[in-house]
C-alpha positions in Angstrom: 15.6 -2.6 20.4 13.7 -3.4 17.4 10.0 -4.5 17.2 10.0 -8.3 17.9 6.3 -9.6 15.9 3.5 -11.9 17.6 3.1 -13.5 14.1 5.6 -14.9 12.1 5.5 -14.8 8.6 6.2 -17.5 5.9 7.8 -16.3 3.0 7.2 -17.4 -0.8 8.2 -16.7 -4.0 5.9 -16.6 -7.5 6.2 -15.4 -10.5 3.9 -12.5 -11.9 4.0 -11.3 -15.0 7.6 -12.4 -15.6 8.9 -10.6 -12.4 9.9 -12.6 -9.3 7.3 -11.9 -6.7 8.0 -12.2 -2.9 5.0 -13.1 -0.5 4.6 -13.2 2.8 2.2 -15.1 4.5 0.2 -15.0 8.0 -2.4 -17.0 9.7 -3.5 -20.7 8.6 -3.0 -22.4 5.7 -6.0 -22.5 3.5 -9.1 -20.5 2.9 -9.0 -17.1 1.0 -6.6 -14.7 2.7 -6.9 -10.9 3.7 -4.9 -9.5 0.8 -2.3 -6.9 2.1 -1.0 -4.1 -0.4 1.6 -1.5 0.5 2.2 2.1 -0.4 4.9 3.4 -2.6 8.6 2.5 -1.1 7.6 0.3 1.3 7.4 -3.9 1.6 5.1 -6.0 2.5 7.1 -6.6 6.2 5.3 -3.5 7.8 2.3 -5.2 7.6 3.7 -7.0 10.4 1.9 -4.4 13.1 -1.2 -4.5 11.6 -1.3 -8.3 11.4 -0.2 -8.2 15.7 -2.9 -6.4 15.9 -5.5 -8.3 14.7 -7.6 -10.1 17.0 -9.1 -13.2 14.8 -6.0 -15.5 13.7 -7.3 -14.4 10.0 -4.8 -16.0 6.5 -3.5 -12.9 5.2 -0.8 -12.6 2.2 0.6 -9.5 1.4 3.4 -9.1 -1.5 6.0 -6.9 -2.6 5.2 -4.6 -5.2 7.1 -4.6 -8.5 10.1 -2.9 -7.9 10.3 -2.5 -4.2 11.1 -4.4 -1.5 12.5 -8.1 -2.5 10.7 -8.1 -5.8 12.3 -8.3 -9.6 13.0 -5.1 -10.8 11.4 -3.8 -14.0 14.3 -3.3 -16.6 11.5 -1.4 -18.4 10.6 0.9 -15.5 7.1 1.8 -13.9 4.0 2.7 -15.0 0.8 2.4 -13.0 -1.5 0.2 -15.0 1.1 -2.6 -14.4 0.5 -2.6 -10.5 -3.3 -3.7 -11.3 -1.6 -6.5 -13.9 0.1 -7.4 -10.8 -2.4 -7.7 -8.6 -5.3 -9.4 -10.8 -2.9 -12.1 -11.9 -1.9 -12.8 -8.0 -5.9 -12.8 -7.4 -5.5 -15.8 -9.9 -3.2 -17.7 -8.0 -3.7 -16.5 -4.3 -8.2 -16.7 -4.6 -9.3 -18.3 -8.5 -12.4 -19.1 -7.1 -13.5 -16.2 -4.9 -14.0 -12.7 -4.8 -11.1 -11.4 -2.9 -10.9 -8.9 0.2 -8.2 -6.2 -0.1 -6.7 -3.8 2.4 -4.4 -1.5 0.6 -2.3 1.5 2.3 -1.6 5.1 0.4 -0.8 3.7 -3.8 -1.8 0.0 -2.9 -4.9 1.3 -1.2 -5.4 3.1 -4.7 -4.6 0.5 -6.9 -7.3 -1.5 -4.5 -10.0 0.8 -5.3 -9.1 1.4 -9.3 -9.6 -2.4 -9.9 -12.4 -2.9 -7.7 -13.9 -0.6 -10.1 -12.2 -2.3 -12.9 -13.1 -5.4 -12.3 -16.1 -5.3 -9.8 -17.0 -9.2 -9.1 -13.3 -9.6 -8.3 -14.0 -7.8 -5.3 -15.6 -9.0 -2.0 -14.6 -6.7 0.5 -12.7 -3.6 0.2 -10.4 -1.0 2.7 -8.3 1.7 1.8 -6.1 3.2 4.4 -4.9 6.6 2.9 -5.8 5.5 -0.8 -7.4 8.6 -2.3 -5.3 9.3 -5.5 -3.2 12.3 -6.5 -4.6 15.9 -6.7 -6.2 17.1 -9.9 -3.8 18.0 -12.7 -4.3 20.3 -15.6 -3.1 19.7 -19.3 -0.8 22.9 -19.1 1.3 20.6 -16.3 2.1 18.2 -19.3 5.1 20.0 -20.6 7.0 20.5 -17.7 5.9 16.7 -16.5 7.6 15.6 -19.8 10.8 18.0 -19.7 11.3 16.8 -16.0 11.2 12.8 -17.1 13.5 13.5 -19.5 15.7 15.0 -17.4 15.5 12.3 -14.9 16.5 9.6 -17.5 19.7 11.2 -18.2 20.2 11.7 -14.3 18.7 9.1 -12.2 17.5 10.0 -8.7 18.8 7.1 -6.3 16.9 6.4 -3.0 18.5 7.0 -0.2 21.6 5.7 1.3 22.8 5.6 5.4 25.7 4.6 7.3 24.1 2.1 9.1 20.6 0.7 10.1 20.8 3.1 13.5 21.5 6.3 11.1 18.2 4.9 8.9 16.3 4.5 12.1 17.3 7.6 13.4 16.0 9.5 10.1 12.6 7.6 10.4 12.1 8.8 13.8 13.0 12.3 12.8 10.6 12.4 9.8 7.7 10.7 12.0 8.2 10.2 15.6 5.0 9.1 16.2 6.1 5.8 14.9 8.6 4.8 18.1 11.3 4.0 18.6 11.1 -0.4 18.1 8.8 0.1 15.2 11.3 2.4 13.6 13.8 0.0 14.0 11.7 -2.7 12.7 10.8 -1.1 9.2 14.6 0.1 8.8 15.3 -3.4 8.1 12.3 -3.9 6.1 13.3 -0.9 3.7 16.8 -1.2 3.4 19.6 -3.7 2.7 23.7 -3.5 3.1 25.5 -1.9 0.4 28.2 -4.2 0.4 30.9 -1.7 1.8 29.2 -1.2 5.5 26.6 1.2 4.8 22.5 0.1 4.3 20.3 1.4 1.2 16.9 1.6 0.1 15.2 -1.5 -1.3 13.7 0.0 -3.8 14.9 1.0 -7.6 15.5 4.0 -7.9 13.9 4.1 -11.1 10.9 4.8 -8.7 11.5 8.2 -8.5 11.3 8.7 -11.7 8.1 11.5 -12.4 5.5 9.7 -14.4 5.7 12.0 -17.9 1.7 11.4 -18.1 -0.3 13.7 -15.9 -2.5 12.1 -13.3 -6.3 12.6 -14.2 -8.7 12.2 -11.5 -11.7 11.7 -13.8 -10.6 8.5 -15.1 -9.9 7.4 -11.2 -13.6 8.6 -10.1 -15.2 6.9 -13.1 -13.6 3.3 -11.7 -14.7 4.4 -8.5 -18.4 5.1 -9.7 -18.3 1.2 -10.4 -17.1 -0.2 -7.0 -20.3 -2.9 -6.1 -17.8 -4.7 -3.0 -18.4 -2.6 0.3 -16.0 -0.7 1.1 -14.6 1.8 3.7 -11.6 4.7 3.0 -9.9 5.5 6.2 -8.2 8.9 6.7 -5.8 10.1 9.3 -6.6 13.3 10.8 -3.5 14.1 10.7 -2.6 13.2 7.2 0.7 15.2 5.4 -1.3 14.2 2.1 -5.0 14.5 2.4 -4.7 18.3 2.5 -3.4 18.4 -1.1 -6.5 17.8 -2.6 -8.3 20.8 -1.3 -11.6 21.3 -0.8 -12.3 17.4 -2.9 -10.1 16.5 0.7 -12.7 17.1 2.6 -15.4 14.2 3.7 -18.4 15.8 1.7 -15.6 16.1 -1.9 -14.4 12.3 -1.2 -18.2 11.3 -0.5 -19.0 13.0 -3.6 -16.5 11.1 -5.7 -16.5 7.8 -4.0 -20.2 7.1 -4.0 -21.6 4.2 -1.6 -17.8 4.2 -0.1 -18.1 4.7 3.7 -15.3 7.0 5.5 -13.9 6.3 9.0 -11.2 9.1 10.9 -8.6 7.9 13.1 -7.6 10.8 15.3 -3.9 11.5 16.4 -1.7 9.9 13.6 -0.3 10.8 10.3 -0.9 9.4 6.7 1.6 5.8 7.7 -1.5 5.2 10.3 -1.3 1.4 9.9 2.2 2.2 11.4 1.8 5.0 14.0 -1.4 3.5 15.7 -1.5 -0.2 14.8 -4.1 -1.6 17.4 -6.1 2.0 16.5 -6.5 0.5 12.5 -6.8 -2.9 13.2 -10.0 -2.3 15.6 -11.8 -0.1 12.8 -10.4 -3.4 9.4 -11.4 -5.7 11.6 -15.1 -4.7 13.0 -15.5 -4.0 8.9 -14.5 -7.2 7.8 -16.4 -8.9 10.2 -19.7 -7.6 8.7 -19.2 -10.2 5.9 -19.0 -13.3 8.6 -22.4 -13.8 8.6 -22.6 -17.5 7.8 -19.3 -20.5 8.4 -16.3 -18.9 10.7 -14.2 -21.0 7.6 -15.0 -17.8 5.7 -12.3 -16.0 7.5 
């Protein structure tokens, strides 16, 4: 049996950047929403656990990244600085008149914190579930980095493919069984689609999986984060898969260091996809955040 949600979502379609955007939409009409922003393969539908979880009926929209889910792909391919195109000209549409309150998960949470940095008075409120970058890279990675794109163009990488949505569903649990059985079920169909000859794959180019031939630097990611004025909080699983690769700058007193003024909360007892291994667990620690901002009209919410 598959997850059945508590809230519904409305679905709508803009354009951004001359992709096709999709959008889904929770809560009243009206009012500046929560913006939602998901991690790298996966939609905007797995939101759907958090939102449940919720207690105040608050008007989130959440999107598909470029790329993934329902949204245009790029006939260019990928590169990072378009995911904070993406998102400032959505702030346009979705809140031109307000600083905007984002909750992004693993990249999304990422992007969240480059552009708050970026672009500071954009900014009201900020979380970021599992959003602490890439390990630090070293200019003697470059050469390999570049021979390995190369390689890639020739030979594309395709996401995965599966018999049906039970063998998806199936592999999900196996990779992270502390996700359950119903909410496995739930985010196969929210990550896959049928291949036209009975079997499901990945909604997601695989263009993704592409390596990006420029190294990641972490210095340019902790100067945005040195300009971050919104409050903000990073939460980390204790049992992140992801966290660990950054070493010793993993640890609470490295992240405080680069992240200054950016309060850190621990969820014990789930993995880096915490939003969807302990739902109620994350909601309870965005929610009692965000609602340190509702100091004056409940129409703030």
């Amino acid at each position: 049996m598959s997850y059945v949600p508590r809230r519904l979502p409305r679905t709508e379609w803009l354009d951004v950047r001359g992709l096709r955007h999709r959008l889904l939409r929770w809560g009243p009409v009206g009012g500046d929403p929560l913006i939602l922003l998901h991690g790298w393969a996966d939609t905007a539908d797995t939101f759907q656990f958090l939102v449940d979880a919720l207690q105040e009926d608050w008007p989130i929209l959440a999107f598909d990244w470029r790329g993934f889910g329902q949204t245009d792909w790029a006939p260019g391919g990928y590169w990072f600085p378009d995911y904070l195109g993406d998102l400032d000209a959505l702030l346009d549409a979705a809140c031109p008149s307000a600083p905007a309150r984002l909750i992004g998960h693993s990249m999304g949470g990422h992007v969240a914190m480059l552009y708050a940095g970026i672009q500071p008075r954009r900014v009201r409120r900020l979380v970021s579930l599992e959003g602490f970058g890439l390990p630090r890279s070293q200019p003697e990675d470059s050469p390999k980095r570049m021979a390995r794109w190369l390689g890639q163009l020739r030979e594309p990488t395709p996401f995965g493919q599966f018999r049906d949505y039970g063998h998806l569903t199936h592999f999900l649990l196996r990779r992270n069984p502390r996700l359950g059985a119903e909410r496995a079920a739930f985010v196969a169909r929210a990550w896959a689609a049928g291949d036209g000859s009975g079997g499901v794959v990945m909604r997601a180019d695989p263009a993704h999986k592409r390596v990006n031939p420029y190294r990641y630097q972490r210095e340019d990611s902790e100067a945005c984060w040195a300009r971050i004025e919104a409050p903000s909080l990073l939460v980390l699983a204790a049992e992140s898969e992801y966290l660990g690769q950054l070493g010793g700058e993993g640890a609470i007193e490295g992240l405080a260091a680069a992240m200054p003024g950016i309060r850190h909360e621990v969820i014990n007892g789930i993995g880096h996809m915490l939003h969807h291994e302990d739902p109620a667990g994350v909601a309870a620690v965005v929610e009692r955040f965000l609602m340190e901002d509702i100091v004056q009209s409940p129409a703030q919410r």
